[in-house]
ROTI-308602 format. One record per residue: x, y, z of N, C-alpha, C, O, CB in turn; residue in one letter. Coordinates in steps of 0.1 Angstrom, whole numbers, plus 5000, padded with zeros to 4 digits. Glycine has a CB too. Layout:
<pts>
XYZXYZXYZXYZXYZA...
</pts>
This chain:
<pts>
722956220915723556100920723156100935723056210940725056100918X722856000943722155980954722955920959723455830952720955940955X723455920973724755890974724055820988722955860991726056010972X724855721000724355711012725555771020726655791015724055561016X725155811032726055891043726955781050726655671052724955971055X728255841054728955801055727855771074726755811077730355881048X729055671084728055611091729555521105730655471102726855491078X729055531113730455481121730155311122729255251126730555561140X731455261115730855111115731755051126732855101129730955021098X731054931132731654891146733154781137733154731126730154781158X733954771144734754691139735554561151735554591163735754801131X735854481148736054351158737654341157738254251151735154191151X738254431164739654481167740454461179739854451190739754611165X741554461178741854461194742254621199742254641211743254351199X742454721190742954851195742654931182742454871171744554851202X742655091183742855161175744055171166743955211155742555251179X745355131172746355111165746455031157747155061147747155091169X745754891158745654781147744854761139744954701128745554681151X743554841143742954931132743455001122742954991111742655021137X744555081125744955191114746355091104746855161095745555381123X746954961106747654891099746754841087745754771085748254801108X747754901080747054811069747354691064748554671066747154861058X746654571059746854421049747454411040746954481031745754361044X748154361037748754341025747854271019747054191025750054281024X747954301003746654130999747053991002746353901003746354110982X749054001001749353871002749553801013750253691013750153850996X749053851024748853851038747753801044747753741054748953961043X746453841037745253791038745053681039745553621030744653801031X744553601048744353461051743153411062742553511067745753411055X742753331065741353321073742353321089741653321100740253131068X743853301091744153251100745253441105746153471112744953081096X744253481099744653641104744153711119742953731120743953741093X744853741126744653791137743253861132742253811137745853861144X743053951125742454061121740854021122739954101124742854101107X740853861120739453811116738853741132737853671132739553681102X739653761142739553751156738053811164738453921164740753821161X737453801167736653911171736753941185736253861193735453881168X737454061191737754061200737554181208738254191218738754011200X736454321202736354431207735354491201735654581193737354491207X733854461202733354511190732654661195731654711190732254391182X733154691205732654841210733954921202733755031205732554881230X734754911196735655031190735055041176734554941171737355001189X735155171170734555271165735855271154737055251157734255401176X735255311137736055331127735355451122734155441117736255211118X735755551121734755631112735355601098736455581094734555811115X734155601091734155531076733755611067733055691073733355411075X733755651055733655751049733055631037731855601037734955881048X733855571029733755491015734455361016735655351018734355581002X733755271014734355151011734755110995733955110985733455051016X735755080994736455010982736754860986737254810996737855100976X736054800972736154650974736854580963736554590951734654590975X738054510969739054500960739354360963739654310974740154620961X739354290950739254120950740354100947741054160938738354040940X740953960959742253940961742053820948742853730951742753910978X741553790939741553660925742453740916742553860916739853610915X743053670909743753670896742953750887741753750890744053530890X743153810878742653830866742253720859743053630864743453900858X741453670851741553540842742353530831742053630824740553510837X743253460825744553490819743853540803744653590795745653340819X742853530801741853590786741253760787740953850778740053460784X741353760798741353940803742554010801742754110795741153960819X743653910810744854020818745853960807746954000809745253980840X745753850794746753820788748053750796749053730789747053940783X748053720805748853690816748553550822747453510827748753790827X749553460819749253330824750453240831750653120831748753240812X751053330837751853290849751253370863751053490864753653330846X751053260872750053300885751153410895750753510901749453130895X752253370895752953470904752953570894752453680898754453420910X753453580882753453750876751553810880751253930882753753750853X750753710880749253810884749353850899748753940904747553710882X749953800905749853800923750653940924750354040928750753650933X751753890918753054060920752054160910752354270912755254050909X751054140902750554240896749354300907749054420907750054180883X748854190915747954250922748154280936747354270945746854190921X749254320935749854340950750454520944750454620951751554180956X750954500932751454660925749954740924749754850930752454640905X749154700918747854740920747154790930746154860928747254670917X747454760942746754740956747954870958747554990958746954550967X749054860959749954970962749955080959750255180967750754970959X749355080943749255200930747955260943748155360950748455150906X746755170944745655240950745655320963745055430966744655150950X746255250970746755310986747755440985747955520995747855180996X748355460976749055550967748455700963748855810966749355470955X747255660954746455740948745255820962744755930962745655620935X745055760969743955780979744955850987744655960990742955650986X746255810992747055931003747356070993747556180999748855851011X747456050979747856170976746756250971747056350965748956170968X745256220971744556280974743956360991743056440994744056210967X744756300997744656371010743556231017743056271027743856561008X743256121015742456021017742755921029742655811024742355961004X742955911042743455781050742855671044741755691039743055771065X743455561044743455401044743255321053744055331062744455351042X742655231054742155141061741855001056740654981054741155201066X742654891052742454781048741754681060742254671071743654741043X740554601055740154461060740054371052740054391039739154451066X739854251059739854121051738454161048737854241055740153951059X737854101037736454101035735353941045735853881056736454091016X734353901041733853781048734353661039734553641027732253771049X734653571051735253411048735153361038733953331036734853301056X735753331028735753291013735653371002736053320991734653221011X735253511003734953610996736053630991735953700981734453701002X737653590995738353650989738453770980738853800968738553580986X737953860993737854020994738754071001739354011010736654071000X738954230996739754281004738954461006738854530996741454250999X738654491020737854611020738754721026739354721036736454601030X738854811018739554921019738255041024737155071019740454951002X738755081036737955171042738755341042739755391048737555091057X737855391034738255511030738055631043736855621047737555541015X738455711048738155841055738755941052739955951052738355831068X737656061047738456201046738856261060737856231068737356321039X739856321066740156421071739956561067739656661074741156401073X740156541056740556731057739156761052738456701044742056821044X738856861060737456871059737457001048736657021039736556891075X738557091051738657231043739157161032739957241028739757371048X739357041022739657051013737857021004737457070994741056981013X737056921010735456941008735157001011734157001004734456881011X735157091016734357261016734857331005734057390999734557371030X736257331000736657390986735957320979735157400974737957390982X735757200973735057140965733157200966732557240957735356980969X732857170978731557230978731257360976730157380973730857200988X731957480978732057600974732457610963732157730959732557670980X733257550955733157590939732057500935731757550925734557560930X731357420936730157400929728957470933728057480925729857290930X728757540947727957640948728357790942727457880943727657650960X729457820937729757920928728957860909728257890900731757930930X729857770914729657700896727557710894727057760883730457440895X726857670905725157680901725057830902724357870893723957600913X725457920909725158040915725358080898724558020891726158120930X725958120894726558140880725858060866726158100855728058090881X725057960866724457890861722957900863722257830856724857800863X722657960871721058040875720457910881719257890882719758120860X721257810885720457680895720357720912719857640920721557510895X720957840915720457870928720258030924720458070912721557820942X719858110934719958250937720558290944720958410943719158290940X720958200955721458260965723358230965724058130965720458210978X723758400964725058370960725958340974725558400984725558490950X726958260973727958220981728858330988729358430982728558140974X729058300999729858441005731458380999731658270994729758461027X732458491000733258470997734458381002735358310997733258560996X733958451022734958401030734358281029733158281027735258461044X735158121030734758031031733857961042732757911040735558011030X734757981057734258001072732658061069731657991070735358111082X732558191065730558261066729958201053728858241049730158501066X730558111045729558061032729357881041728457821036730758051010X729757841049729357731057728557791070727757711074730557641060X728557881075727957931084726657971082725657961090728558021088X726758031069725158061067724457981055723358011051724958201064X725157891053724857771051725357651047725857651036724157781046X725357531056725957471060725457321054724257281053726057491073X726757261048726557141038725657031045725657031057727957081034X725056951038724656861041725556691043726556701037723656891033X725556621047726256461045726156421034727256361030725756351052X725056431024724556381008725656481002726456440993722556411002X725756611006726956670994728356671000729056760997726756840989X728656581007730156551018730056421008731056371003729956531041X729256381007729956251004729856250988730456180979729156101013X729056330986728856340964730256380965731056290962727456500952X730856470968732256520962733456430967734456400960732456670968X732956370984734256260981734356170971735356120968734456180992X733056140965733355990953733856070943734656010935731755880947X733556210940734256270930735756300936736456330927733456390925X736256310944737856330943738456190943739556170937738456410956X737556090949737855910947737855890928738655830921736155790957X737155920925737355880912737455950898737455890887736455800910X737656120902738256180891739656230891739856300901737556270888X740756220882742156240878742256370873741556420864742556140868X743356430882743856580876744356550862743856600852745256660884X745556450862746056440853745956330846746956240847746956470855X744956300838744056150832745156140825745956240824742456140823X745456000817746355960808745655930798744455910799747055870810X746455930785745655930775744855830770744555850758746155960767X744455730775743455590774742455650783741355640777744155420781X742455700792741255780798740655870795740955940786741355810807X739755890802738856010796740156130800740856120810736956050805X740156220790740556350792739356450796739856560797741056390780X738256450799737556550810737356460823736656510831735956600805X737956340826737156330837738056380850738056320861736656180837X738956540848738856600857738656780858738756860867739656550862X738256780843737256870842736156930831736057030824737856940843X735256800837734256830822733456950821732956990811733156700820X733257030838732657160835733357270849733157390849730657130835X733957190856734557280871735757170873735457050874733057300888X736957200874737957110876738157160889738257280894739157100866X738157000896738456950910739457080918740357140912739356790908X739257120930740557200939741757120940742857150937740257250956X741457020944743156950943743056790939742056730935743956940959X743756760940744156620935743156530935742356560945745156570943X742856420928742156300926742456170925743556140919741656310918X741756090929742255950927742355870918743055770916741755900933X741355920912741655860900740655720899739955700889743455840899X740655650907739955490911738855460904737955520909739455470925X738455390893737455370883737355230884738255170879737755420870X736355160891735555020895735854950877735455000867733355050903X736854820878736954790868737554820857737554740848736354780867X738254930857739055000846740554990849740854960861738655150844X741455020840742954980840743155150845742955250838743754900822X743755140859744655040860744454950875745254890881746155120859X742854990879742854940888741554800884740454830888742655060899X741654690878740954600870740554510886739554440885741954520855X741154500897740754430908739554550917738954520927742354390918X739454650913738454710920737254680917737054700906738554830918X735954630924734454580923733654700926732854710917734154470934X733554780935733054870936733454950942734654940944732354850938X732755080948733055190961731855210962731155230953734055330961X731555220978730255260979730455310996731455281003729155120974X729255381000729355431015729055341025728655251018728455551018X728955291036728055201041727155341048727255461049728755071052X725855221051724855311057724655391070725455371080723855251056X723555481071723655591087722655461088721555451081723055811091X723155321102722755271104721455311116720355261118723655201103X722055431124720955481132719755581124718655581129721755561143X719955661114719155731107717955641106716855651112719755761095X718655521093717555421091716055381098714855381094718255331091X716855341111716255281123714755401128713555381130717655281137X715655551129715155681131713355681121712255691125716555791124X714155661106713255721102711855611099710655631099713755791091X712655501098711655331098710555341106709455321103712455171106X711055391120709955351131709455491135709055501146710655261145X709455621128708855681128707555661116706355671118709655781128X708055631104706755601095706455491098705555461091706855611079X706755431102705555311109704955281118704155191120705755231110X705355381125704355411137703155521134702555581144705155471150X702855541122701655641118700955581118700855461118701455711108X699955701117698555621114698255581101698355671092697555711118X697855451098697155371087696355461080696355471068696355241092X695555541087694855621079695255721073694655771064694055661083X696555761078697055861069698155861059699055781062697355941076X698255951046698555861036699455981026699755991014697155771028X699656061039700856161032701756161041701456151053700556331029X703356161034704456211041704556381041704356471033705756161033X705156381059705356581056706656621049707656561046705656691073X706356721047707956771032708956751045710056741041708057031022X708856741054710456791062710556611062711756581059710356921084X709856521064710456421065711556381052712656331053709456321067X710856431039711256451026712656511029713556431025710256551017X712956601033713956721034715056641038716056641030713456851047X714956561052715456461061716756341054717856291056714056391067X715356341043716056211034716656211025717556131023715456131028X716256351013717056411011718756491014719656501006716456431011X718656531030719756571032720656461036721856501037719556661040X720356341039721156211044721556151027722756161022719856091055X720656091021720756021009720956080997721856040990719755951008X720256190995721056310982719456310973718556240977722856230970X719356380965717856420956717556280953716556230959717956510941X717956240947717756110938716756020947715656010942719256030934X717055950960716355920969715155990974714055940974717155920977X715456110976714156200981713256200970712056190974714356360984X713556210953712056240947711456080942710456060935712256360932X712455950950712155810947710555850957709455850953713555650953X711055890970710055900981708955970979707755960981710655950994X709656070973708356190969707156140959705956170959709056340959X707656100955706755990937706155910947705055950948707855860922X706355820955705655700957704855820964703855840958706355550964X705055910977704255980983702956070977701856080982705056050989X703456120963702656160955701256040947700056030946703756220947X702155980944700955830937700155770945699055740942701655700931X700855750956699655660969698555760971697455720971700455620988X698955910972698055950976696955980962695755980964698556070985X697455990949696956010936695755850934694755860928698556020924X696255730941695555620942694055640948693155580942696355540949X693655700956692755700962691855760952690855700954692855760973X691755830942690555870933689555770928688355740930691055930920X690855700917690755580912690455400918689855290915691655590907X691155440926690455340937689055360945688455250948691355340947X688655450947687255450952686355450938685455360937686955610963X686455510931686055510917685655390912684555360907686955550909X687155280915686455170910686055100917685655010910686955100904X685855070931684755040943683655070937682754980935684955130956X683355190933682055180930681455130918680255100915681655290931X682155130915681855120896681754930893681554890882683555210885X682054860904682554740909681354730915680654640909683754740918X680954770923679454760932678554770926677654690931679154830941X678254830918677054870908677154780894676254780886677155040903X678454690893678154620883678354680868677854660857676954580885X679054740873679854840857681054800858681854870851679855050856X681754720865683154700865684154730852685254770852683254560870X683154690839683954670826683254820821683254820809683554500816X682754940826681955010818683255070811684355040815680855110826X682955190797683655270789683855420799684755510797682955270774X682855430807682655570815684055570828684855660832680655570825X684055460831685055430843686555430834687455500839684755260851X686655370821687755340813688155480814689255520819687355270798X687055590806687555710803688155790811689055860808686855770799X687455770827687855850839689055850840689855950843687455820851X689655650837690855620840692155740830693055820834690955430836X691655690818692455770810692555960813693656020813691955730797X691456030813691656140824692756150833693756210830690656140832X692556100845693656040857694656050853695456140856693755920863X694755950844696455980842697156060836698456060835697055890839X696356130830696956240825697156360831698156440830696456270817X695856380840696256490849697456440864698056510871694656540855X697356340863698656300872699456330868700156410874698956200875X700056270855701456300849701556460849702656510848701656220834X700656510850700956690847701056740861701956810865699656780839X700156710867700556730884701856710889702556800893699856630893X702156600889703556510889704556600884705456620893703556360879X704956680873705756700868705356870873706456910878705856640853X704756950875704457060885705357000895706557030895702757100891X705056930903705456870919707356870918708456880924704756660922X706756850910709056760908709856880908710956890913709756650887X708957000900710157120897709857200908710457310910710157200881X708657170915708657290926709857220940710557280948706457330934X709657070939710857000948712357030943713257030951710656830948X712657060928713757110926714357240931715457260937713657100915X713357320925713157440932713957500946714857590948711857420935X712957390953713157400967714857340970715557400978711857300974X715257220963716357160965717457210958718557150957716057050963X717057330952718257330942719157300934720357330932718657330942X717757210928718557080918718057140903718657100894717756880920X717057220900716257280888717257350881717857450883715057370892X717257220868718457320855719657200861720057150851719057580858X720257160868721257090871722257020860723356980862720657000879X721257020847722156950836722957000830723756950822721656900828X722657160837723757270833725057260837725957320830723557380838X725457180848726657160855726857050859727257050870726957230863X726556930851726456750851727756760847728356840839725256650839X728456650857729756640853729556520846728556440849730956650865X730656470833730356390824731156250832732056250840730756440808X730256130824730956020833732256000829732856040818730255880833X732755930841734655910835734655810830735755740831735955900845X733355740821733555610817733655660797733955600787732055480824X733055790800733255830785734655850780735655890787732655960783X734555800763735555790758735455860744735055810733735855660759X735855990745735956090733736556060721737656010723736756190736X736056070709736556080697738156130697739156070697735556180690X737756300696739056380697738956520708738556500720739356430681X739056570706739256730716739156800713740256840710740156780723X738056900711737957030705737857170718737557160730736557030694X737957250712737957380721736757460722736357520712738757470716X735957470737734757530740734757660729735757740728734757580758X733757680722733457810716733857970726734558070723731757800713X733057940739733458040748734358070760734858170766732658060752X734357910762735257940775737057890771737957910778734557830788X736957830759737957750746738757690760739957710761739257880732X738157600771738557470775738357350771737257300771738257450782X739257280768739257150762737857050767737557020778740657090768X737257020756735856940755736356820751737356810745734757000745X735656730753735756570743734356570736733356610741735856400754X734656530725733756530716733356400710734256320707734056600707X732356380708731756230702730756250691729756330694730856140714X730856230685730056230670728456240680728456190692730456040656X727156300674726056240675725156350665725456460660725556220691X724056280664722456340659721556360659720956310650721956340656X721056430665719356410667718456350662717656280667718856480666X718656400649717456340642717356190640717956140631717356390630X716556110647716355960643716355900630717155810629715355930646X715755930622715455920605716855960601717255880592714056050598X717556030603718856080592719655950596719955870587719956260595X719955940608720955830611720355670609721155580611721555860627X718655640605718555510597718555510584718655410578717555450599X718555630577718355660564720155630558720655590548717655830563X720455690570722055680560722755510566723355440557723655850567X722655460575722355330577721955240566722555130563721555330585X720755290560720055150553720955210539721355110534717755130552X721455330531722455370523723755240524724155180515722955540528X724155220536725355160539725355000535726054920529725655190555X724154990542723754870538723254800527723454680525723154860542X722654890518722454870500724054890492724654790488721155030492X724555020492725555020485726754970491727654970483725555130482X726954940502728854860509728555030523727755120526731354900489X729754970527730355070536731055160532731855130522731055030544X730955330539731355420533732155450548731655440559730155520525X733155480547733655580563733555720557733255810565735655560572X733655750549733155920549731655920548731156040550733656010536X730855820546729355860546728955810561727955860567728455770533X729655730566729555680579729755780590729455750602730455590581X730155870587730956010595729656070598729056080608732356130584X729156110584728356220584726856190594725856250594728056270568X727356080600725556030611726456090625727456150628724755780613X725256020630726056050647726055940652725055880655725356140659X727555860655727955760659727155710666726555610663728955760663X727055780681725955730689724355700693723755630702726155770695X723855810679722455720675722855630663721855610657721055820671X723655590660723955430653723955370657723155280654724755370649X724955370672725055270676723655220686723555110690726355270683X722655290688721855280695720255220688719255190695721855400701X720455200671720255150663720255020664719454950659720555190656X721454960670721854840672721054780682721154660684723054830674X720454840688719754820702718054700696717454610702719155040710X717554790680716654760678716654620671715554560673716154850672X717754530663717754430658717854350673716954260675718754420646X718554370680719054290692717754280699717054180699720354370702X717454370705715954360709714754310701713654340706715654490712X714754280695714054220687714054060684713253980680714254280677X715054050687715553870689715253830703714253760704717553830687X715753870712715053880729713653870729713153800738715254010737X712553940719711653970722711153870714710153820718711354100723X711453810701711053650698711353550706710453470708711653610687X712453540710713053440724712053430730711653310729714153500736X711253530738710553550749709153470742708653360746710553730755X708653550733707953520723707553350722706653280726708753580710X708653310717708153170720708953090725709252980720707753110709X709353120738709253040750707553040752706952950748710153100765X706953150757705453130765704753100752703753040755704753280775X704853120738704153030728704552860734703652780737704653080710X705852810734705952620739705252670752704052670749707752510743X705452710764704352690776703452680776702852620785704252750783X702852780763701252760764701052650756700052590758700352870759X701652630749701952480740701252350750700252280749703952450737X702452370758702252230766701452290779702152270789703952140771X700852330781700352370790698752350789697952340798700752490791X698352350771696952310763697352170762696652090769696652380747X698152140754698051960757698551880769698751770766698851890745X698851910783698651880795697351870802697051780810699251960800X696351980795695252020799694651950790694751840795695052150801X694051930781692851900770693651780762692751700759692352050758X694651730759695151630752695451500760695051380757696151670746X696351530773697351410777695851370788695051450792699351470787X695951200789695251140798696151050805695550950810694151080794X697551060807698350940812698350960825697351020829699650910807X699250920833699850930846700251040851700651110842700850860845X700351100862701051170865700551320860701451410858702051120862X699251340857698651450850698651560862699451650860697051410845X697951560874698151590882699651740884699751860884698251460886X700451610886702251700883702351750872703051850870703651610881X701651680865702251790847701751880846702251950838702051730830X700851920850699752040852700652170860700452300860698351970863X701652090866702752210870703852240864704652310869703352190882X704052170848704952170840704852320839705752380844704952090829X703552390831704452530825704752630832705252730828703852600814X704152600848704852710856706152680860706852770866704052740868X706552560858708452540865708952600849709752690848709352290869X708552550840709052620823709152730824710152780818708252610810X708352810830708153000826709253030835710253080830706353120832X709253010854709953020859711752990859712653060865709152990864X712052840850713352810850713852920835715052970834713652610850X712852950826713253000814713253170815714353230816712452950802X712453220814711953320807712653430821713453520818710053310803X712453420831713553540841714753520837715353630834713653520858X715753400835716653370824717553460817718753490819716153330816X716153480804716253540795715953680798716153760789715553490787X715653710807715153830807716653910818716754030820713153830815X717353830823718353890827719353870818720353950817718653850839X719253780813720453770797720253880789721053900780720253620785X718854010791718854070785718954180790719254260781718254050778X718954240802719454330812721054310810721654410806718854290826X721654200813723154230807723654290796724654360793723654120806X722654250790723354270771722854410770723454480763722554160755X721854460777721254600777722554700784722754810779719654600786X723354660797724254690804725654740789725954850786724454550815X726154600785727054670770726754730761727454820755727654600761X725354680758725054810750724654960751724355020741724354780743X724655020763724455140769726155170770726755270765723455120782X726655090778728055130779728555160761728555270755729155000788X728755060757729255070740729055190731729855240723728554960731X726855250737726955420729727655520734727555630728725755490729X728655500746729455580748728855690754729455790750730055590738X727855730764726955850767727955920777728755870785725355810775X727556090772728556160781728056180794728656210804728956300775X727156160793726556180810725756080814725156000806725556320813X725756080829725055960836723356000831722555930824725355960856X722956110836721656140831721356050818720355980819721556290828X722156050804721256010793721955840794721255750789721556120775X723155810801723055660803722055630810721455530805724155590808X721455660820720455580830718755570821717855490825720355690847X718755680810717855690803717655590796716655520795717955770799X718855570789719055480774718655360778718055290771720855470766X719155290796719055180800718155150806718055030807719755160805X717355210811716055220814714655190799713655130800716055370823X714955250790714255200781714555040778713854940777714355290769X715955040777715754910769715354810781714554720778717154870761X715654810790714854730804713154690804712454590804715054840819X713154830803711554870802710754780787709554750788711455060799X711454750776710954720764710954590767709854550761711654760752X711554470773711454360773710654300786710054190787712554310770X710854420795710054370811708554390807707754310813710354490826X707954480797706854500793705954370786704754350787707054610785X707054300780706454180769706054070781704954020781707854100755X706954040793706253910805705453960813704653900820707253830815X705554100812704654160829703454220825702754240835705454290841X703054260811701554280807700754130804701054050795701454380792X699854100813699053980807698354050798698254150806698053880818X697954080793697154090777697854090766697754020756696354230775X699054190769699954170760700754060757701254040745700554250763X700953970769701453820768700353740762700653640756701853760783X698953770762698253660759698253710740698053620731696553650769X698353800739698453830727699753780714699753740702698253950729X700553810725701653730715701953580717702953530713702953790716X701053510723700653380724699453340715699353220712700353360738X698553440710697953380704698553420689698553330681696553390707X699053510685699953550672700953400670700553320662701053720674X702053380677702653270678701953120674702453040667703053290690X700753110681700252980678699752970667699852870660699352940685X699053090665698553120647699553070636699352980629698353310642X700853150637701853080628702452960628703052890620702853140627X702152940643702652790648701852650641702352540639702452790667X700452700640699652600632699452580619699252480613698652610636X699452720614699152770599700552730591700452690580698952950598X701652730598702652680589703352560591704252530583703552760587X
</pts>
């Protein structure tokens, strides 16, 4: 998880005392002293913003359709949360959000700094023990920061984990999400963006090291054009501010730009000589990328290596958006696990599928698959309708796009000639975010215990329909399949 560093944001106050008062939500109004701007040299240190919308529930959500019972609901809500964050040891800080937003920004700051260093010392125990580092942790707390000392990216990974994991979850919640593999040192907040019981929460997020940014911008852009590698320490830099996830975004592109230059001079030449289309150039291509992808994947684990992220899935804490079957007991350590039906094998779980489907529904034959490659089964009919959608929209664009061009002689040819690019443009991104949403429930719906295999699951299905508009060959191809049936029948 890649997290941004916490960052001193300026605030438009009249004193530090009025600063630290908090808003009621039902207080909020445009005619609030608060929205004054009257000091913008005072200083907030900020750790996490929570953004919490002062609207109603909609009465088909919240069941609730008297407006004062939603208002006293979201005023008890707002309380529960200011509640949850002091008894995690968390200060409070309410603002109005910007004019109309009917927002409300809760600005989070840790104090206790010894209670994140307990957090970060039991997870450097928990890898030390898991063979993701070597180097073991001293005991005394004080010489395990001394000789080596946390970074801002793991100050702030563990505050969003004490912000949003529960010692004591209730039973509608996940039961690991406060200890799916190392339970928290003390108390949690519990706070889950959208979930009951906090359904007015939108997000939490850090704001940015607005001076870092600045730092590191106008250092790589003041290089030289000719040069076309980043040094590892700038890597290191970005890493230690933003967290891995960021660093190997940077590392990849640093790696490929420079991986470009083969193939790019390659096809300069091959361009100049008038082979542009040759099979010899084709082949090289295919070479390349294979030894890239193998290069690439050397590169990643020696940066893990180095970062101490290699094996990490050993101690992935599971998301708190998972929702367990039932609760069985670790074989070895016999701590309470949540368990979710699944399978590996692809083939068993369509095989007993298409069973279900010939003979009726079975729940004892239904059992024996794994729920969550079922449900991920569902991914393929659904996707498949999207990908006819898409299908023939750009079959009518090219439709009218041939008889604009070669049929119509009237008026206004000119303009119509710009019909199928307003068509592709008002339709087909559209659709293609109507299917990024639906890709969004259906990733949530398989229920994945970890972020790792949700970001996976969601990334394919993204990837499967972004592929059908953004390959031209492949678009021209299912444009001419389409017109084939389009004429023939």
């Amino acid at each position: 998880m890649s997290l941004r560093t916490n960052n001193r944001v300026k605030t438009s106050h009249k004193s530090v005392d009025s600063a630290n008062k908090e808003v009621h939500p039902s207080k909020v109004t445009d005619k609030n002293p608060l929205d004054r701007p009257i000091n913008s040299t005072i200083q907030l240190q900020v750790d996490y913003v929570i953004v919490f919308s002062l609207l109603p529930l909609q009465p088909k959500k919240s069941g609730i359709e008297d407006k004062s019972v939603q208002t006293n609901q979201l005023i008890e809500e707002y309380q529960l949360l200011i509640q949850r964050l002091k008894s995690a040891g968390l200060s409070a800080t309410s603002r109005p959000g910007s004019k109309g937003s009917n927002e409300l920004l809760i600005l989070v700051t840790a104090h206790n700094e010894t209670r994140i260093k307990q957090e970060i010392q039991a997870e450097r125990i928990a890898d030390w023990l898991h063979g993701i580092t070597c180097i073991k942790p001293e005991s005394d707390l004080a010489l395990s920061f001394l000789s080596q000392p946390h970074t801002p990216a793991d100050r702030l990974r563990h505050l969003y984990n004490i912000i949003t994991r529960d010692v004591k979850p209730v039973k509608a919640e996940s039961p690991l999400s406060a200890h799916p593999h190392r339970p928290l040192v003390g108390i949690g907040a519990g706070i889950i963006p959208g979930q009951a019981p906090f359904e007015h929460v939108k997000s939490i997020f850090p704001p940015h090291h607005v001076e870092f940014n600045k730092s590191w911008l106008s250092k790589w852009s003041d290089r030289s054009h000719l040069t076309i590698q980043i040094p590892e320490i700038e890597l290191d830099k970005i890493k230690e501010i933003y967290g891995e996830s960021i660093g190997y975004y940077f590392a990849f592109l640093n790696f490929y730009f420079q991986a470009l230059v083969l193939p790019t001079a390659l096809g300069l030449l091959f361009w100049l000589t008038g082979m542009a289309y040759s099979s010899i150039y084709s082949t090289i291509l295919a070479l390349w990328s294979i030894i890239f992808v193998e290069m690439w994947k050397v590169k990643e684990k020696l940066l893990a290596i180095k970062w101490n992220s290699f094996n990490c899935h050993k101690v992935e804490r599971r998301r708190v958006e998972f929702m367990p079957e039932r609760i069985i007991r670790h074989l070895v350590t016999h701590e309470p696990i949540g368990y979710f039906p699944w399978c590996k094998p692809f083939f068993v779980n369509l095989y007993v599928l298409l069973l279900l489907s010939f003979f009726g529904k079975n729940n004892s034959l239904f059992m024996l698959t794994g729920k969550r490659e079922a449900r991920r089964l569902v991914t393929i009919p659904v996707l498949m309708m999207f990908a006819l959608g898409i299908g023939a929209l750009i079959t009518l664009i090219t439709a009218v796009e041939l008889v604009v061009a070669e049929v119509y002689t009237g008026p206004f040819k000119k303009a119509l000639a710009l019909l199928p690019t307003v068509l592709f443009a008002a339709s087909v991104p559209q659709l293609v975010g109507l299917w990024q949403s639906t890709a969004v429930k259906l990733s949530n719906w398989e229920n994945h215990s970890y972020n790792s295999s949700y970001d996976r699951s969601l990334t394919h299905k993204v990837f499967a329909v972004r592929v059908l508009y953004s390959n031209h060959e492949l678009r021209k191809k299912l444009e001419l399949i389409f017109l084939f049936f389009f004429f023939f029948f």
